[in-house]
C-alpha positions as CSV (number, residue, x, y, z in Angstrom):
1,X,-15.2,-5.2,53.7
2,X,-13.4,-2.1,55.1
3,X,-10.1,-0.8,54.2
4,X,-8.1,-2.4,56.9
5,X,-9.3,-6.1,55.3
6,X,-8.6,-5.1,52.4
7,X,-4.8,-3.6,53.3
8,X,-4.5,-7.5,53.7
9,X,-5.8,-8.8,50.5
10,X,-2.8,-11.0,49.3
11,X,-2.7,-11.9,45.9
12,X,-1.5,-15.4,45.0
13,X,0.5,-16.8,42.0
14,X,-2.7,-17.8,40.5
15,X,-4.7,-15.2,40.7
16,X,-1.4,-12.8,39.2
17,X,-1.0,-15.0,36.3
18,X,-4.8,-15.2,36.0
19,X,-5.4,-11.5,35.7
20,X,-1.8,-11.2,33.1
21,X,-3.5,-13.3,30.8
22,X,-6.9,-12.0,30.9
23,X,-6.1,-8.5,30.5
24,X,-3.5,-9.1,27.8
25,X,-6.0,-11.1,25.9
26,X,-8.1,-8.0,26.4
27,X,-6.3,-5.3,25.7
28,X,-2.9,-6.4,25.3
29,X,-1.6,-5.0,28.5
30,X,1.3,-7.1,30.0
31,X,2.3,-7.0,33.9
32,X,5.7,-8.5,34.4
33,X,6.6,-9.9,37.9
34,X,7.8,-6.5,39.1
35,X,4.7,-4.8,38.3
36,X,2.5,-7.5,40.8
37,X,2.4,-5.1,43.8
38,X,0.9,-2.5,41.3
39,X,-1.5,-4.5,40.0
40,X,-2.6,-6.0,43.6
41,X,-2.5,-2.7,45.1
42,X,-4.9,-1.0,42.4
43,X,-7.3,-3.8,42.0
44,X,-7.5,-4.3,45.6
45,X,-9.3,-1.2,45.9
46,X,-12.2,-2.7,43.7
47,X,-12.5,-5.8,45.3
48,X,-13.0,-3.6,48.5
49,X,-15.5,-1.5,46.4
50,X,-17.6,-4.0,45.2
51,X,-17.3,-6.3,48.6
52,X,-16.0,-9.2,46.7
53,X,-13.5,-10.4,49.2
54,X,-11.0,-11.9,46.7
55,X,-9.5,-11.3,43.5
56,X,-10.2,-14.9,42.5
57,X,-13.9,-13.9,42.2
58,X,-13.3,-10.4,40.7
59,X,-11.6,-12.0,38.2
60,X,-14.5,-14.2,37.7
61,X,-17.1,-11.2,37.5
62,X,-14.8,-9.6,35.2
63,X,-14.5,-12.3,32.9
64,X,-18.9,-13.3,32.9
65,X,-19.5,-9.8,32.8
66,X,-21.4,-8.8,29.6
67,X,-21.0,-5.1,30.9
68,X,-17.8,-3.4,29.7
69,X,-17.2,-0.6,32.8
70,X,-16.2,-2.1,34.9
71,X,-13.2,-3.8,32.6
72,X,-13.1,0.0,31.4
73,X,-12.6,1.2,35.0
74,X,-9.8,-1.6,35.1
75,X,-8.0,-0.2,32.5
76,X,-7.9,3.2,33.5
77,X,-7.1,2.1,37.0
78,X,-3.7,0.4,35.5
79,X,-2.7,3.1,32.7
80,X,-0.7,6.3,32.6
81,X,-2.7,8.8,31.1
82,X,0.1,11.2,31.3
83,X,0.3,13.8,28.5
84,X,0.3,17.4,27.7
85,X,-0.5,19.7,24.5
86,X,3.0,20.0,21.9
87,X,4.6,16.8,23.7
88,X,7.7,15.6,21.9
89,X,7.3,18.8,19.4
90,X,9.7,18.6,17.2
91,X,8.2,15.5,16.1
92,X,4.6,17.4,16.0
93,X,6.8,20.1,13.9
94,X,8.3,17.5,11.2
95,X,4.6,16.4,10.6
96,X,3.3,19.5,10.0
97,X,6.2,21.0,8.2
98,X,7.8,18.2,6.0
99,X,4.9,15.1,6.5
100,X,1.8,16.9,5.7
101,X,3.0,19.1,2.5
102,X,4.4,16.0,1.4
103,X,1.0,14.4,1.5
104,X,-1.0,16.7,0.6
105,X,0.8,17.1,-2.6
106,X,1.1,13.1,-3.3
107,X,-3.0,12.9,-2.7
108,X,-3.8,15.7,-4.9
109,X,-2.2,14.6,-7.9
110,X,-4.6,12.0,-8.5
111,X,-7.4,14.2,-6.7
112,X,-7.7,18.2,-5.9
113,X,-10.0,18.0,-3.2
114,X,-8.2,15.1,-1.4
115,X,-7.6,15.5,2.2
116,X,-4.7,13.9,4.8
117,X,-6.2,11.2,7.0
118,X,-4.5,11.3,11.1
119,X,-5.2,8.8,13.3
120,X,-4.1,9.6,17.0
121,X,-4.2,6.3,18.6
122,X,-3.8,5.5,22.1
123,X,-4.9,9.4,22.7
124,X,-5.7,9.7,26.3
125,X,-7.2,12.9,27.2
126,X,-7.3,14.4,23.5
127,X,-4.1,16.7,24.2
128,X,-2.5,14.9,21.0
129,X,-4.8,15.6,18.7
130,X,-5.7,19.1,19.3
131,X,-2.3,19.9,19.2
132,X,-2.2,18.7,15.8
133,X,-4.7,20.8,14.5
134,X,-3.8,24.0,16.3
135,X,-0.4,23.3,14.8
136,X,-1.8,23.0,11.4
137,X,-4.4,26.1,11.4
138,X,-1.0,28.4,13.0
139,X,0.5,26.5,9.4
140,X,-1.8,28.0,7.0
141,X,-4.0,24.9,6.9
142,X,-7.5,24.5,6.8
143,X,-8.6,21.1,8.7
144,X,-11.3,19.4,7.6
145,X,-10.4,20.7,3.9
146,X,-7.0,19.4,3.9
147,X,-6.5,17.6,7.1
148,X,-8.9,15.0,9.1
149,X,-8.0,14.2,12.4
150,X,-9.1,10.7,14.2
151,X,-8.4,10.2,17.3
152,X,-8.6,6.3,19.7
153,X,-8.1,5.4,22.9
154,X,-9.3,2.3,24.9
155,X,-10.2,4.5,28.1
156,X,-13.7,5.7,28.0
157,X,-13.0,8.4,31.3
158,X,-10.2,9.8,28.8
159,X,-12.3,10.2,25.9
160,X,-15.1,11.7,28.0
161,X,-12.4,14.1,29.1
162,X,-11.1,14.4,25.6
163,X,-14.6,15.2,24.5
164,X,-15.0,18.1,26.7
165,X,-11.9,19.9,26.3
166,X,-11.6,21.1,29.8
167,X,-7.9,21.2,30.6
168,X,-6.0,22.4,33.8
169,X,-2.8,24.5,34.0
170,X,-0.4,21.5,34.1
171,X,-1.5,20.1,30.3
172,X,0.1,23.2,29.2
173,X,3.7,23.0,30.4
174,X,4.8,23.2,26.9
175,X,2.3,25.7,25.2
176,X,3.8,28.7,24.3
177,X,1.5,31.6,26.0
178,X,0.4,33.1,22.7
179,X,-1.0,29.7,21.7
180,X,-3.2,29.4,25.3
181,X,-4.3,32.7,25.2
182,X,-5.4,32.1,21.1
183,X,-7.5,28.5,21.4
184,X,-8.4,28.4,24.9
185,X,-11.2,30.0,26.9
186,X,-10.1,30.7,30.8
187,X,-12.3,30.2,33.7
188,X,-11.7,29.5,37.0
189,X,-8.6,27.7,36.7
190,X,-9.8,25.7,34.0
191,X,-9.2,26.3,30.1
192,X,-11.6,24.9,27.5
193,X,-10.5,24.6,24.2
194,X,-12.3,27.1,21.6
195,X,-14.8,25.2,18.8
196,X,-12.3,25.9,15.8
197,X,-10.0,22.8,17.2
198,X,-12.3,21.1,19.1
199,X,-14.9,20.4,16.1
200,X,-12.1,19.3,13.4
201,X,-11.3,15.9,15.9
202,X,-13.6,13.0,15.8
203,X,-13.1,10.6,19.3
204,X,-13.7,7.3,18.4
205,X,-13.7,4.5,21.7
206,X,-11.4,1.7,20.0
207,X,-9.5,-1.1,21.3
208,X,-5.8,-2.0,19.5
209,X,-6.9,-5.6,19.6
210,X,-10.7,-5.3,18.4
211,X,-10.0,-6.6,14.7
212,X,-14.0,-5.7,14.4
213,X,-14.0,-2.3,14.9
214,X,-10.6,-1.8,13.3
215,X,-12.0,-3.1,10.0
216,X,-14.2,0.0,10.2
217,X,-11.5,2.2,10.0
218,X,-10.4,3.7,7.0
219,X,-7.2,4.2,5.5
220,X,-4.5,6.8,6.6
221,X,-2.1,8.6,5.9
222,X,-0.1,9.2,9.3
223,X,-0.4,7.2,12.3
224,X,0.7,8.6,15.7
225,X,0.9,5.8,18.6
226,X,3.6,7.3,21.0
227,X,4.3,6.2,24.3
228,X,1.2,3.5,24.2
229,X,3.5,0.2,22.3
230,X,5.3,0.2,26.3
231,X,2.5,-1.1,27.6
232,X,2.7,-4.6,25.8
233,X,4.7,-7.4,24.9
234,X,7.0,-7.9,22.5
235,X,3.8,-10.1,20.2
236,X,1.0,-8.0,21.3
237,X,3.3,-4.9,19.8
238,X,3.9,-6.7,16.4
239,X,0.3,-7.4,16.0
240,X,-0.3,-3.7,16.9
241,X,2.4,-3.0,14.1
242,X,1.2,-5.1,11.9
243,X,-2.2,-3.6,12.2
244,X,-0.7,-0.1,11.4
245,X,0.7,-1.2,8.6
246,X,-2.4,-2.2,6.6
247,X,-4.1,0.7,7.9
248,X,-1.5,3.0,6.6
249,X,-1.6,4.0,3.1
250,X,1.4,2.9,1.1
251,X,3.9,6.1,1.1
252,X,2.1,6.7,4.7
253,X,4.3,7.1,8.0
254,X,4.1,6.0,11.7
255,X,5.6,7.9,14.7
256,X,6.7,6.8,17.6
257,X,7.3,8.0,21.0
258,X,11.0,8.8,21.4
259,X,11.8,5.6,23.5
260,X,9.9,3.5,21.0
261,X,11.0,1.6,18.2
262,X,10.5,-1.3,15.7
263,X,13.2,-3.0,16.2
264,X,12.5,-6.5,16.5
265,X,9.3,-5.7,15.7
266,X,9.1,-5.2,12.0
267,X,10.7,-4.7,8.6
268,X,8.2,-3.6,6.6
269,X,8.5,0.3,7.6
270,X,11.4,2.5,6.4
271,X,13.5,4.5,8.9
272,X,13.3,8.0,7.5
273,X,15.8,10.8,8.7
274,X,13.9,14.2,7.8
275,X,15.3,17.4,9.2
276,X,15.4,17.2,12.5
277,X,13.3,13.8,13.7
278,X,13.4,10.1,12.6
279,X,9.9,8.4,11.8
280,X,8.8,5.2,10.0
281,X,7.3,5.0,6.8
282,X,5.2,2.5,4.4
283,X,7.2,1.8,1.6
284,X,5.0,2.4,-2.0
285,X,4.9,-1.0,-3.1
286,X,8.3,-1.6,-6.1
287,X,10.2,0.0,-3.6
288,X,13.0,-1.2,-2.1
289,X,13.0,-0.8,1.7
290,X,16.4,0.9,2.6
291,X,17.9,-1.3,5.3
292,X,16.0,1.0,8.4
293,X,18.0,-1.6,10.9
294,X,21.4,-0.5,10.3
295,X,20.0,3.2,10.0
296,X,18.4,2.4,13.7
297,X,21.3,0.9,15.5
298,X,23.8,3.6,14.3
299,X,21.0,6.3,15.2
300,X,20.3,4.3,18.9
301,X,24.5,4.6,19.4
302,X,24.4,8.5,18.5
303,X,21.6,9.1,21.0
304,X,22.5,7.5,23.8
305,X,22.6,10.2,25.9
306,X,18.9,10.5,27.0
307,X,16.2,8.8,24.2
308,X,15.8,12.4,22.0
309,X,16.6,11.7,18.3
């Protein structure tokens, strides 16, 4: 089939609502109505690829398929993998300045050589959870002593990406020079990230939905998901909630992207207000959780202006 057939690949009502429910079922993705052109538009081009001829039987190979790329190269064809190192930092500074100590104090109580447990999820191209650590060893921390990073995303390109550590100049549009010059390598263009970081991050390929695999995670302490809930719907989110929920520790805290919430979505996390950022936390159980609603609608009315809290 060549391109100008498949400019006129149409789409029908079927098919649209075909596709919705099988990739929502999959991976919890939801397409509403306004979002069809996008979705006929990018799987077009692998109908074409594959010489199918309509979407009705790509969605048929897609769903007899026992082999996972090409669903994979689905995914990636309909996410934004957008991110860059020290993205929303002064939530990444509130971690490592008032989360982690916090932690690391709580854990080592009970136990001196406890560690704090960090699971990026939904990490795209690994710029998340390298940040983390290069924010933690500038700290005084030693990772893999007193923090372990773990770090999930459902795109196996991006974790092959993430894997290498081979970034180019616009994943740094926030990374003060000093910082670029100190954990990355330059060559031709192209800056890898130096062993230090790279080898305190374990990539793990994980699905939000796959309850099997997520059993096999252990418990955490902190839980960053930001900017990956958008993608779903408003029950595919509070099953992803819920699921951070048990995985957290009690006392353990989620954060959000800064046009995220729970809303709607959940009372069992506290709103926390710590010095200069709002996250979620898992109340220890006897505790009282401290009416987060009110505290979110009052906070949503004094930042208005443009999503920062």
């Amino acid at each position: 089939m060549g391109t100008v057939a498949a400019a006129k690949l149409s789409m029908s009502d079927a098919e649209f609502r075909m596709f919705c429910q099988m990739l929502r079922e999959h991976c919890g993705l939801h397409f509403a109505a306004e979002s069809r052109f996008l979705l006929e538009k990018r799987l077009a081009r692998r109908v074409e690829a594959l010489e199918l001829g309509s979407f009705a039987a790509y969605h048929y190979q897609l769903r007899a398929g026992s082999d996972n790329s090409e669903m994979s190269r689905v995914i990636d064809d309909l996410t934004t993998n957008e991110t860059y190192f020290f993205r929303e930092y002064k939530q990444l500074r509130a971690l490592i300045d008032e989360i982690l100590p916090e932690h690391l104090l709580q854990r080592r109580t009970h136990n001196p050589a406890a560690s704090v447990s960090i699971w990026s999820a939904g990490c795209s191209s690994g710029e998340e959870p390298y940040t983390t650590v290069m924010m933690a060893l500038e700290a005084g921390l030693e990772p893999g002593r007193d923090i372990r990073v773990y770090a999930s995303d459902i795109s196996r390109a991006m974790l092959q990406k993430a894997r290498r550590g081979v970034y180019r100049e616009a994943s740094f549009r926030e990374t003060p020079s000093h910082l670029r010059d100190k954990y990355f390598i330059e060559k031709d263009g192209l800056f890898r990230i130096c062993d230090e970081v790279k080898k305190h991050v374990d990539f793990i390929h994980l699905n939000l939905l796959d309850d099997g695999k997520l059993a096999l995670l252990g418990s955490m302490d902190v839980i960053l998901c930001r900017n990956v809930i958008i993608y779903f719907d408003a029950e595919i989110k509070k099953r992803v909630i819920d699921t951070f929920h048990d995985k957290l520790r009690p006392g353990g805290h989620l954060l959000l992207g800064h046009s995220e919430s729970l809303i709607n979505l959940s009372t069992a996390f506290e709103l926390r207000h710590l010095t200069n950022e709002l996250v979620y936390r898992r109340p220890i159980p006897g505790e009282e959780v401290r009416d987060p609603w009110h505290q979110a609608a009052e906070t949503a009315l004094a930042t208005a202006d443009g999503g920062e809290r």
